[in-house]
C-alpha positions in Angstrom: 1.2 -16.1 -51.4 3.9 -13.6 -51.1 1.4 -10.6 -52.6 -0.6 -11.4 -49.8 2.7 -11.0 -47.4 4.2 -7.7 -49.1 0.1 -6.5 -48.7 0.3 -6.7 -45.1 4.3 -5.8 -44.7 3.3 -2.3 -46.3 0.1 -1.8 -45.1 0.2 2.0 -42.8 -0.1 0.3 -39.4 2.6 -2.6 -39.4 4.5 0.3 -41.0 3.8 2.8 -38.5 4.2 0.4 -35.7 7.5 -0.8 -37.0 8.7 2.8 -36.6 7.1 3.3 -33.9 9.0 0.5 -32.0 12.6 1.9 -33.1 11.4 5.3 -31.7 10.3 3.7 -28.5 13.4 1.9 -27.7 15.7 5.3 -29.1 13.8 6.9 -26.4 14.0 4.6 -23.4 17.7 5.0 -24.3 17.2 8.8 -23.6 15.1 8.8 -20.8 17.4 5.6 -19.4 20.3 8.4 -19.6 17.9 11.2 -18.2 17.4 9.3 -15.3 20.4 8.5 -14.4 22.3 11.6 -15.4 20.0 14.1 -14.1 16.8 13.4 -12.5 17.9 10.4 -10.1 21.4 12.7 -9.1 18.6 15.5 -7.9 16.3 13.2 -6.0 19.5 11.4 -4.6 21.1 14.5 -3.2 18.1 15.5 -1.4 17.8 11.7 0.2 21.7 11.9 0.3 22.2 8.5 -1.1 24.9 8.6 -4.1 22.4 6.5 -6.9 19.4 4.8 -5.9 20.4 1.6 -7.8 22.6 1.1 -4.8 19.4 1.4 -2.3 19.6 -2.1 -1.1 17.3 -3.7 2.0 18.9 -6.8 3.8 16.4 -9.5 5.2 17.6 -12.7 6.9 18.5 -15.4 5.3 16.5 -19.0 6.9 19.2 -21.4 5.2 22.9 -20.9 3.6 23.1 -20.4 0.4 26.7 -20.9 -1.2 27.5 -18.5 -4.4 29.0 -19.8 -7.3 32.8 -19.6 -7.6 32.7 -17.4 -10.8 30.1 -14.5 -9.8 27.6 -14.1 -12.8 27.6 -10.3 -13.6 24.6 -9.7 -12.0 24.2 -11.6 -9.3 22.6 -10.9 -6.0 22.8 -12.1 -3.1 20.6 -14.1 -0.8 18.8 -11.9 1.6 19.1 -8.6 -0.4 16.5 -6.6 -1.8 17.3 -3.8 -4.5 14.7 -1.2 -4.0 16.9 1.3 -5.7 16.9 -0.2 -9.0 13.2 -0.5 -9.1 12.8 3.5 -7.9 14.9 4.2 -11.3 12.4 1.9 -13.3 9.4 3.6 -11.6 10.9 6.8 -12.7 11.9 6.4 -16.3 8.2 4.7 -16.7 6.8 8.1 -15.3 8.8 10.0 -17.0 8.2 8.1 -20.5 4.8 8.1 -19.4 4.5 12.1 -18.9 6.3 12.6 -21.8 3.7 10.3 -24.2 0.7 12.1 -22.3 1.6 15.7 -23.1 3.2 15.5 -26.4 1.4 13.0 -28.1 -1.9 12.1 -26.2 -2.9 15.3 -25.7 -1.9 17.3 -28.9 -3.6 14.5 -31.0 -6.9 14.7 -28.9 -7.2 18.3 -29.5 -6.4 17.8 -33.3 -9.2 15.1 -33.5 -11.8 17.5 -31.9 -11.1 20.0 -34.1 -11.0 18.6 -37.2 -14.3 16.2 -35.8 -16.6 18.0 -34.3 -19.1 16.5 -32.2 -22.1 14.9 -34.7 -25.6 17.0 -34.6 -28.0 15.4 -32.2 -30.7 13.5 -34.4 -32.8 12.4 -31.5 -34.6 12.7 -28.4 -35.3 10.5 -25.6 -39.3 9.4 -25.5 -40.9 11.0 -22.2 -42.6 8.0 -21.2 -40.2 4.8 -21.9 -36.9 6.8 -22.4 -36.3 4.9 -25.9 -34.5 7.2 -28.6 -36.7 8.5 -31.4 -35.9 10.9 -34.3 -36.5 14.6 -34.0 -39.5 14.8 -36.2 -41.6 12.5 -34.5 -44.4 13.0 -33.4 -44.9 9.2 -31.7 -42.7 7.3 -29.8 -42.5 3.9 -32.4 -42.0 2.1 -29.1 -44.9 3.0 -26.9 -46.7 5.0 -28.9 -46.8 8.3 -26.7 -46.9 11.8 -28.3 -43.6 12.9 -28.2 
């Protein structure tokens, strides 16, 4: 029972997805920071808001709605809508998103086609029924035309 266990604990892909998890969430603290620190300060001074997690849209409220005495940390409001905080979570994803694409994605694609290259065609499409036969035939084994 427990060979069977320490078999699939150190086989490559839990292992490689195990590490691949810590990455991930070592670099979502990165790109977290990035957005905050750098791209959302660039984008905010153009709009000339001071952070976009403070980008809030008030709707009215139909009833009243009493908060509780001791304010959980994040609470909101009734009526509010934080468009800014969602703007920073659209833009780490995209920038997460670019980052995978061209530095993993990409470069691994290429790798694989060069080290694969694309199989040698071993057959031909049949003129009359469009079925796949070999190259040396001289009969399609479907319909029986010359090929």
């Amino acid at each position: 029972m427990l060979k069977g266990f320490r078999d699939f604990i150190l086989r490559g892909n839990v292992v490689d997805l195990a590490v691949a998890v810590i990455i991930g969430a070592a670099f979502g603290a990165i790109t977290a920071s990035f957005t905050a620190d750098i791209i959302t300060p660039l984008i905010s001074a153009i709009a000339g808001t001071p952070d976009f997690s403070s980008l809030v849209i008030h709707m009215p409220v139909l009833h009243a709605v009493t908060p509780p005495s001791p304010l959980p940390a994040n609470y909101i409001p009734p009526g509010e809508l934080h468009v800014g905080k969602l703007l920073n979570a659209v833009i780490n994803f995209l920038i997460v998103a670019g980052v995978l694409y061209f530095l993993v994605v990409m470069p691994i694609g290429k790798l694989l086609a060069r080290l694969n290259p694309p199989a040698a065609v071993t057959t031909k499409p049949c003129p009359q029924c469009l079925s796949d036969v070999p190259l040396a035939a001289t009969r399609c084994k479907f319909c029986t035309q010359p090929v």
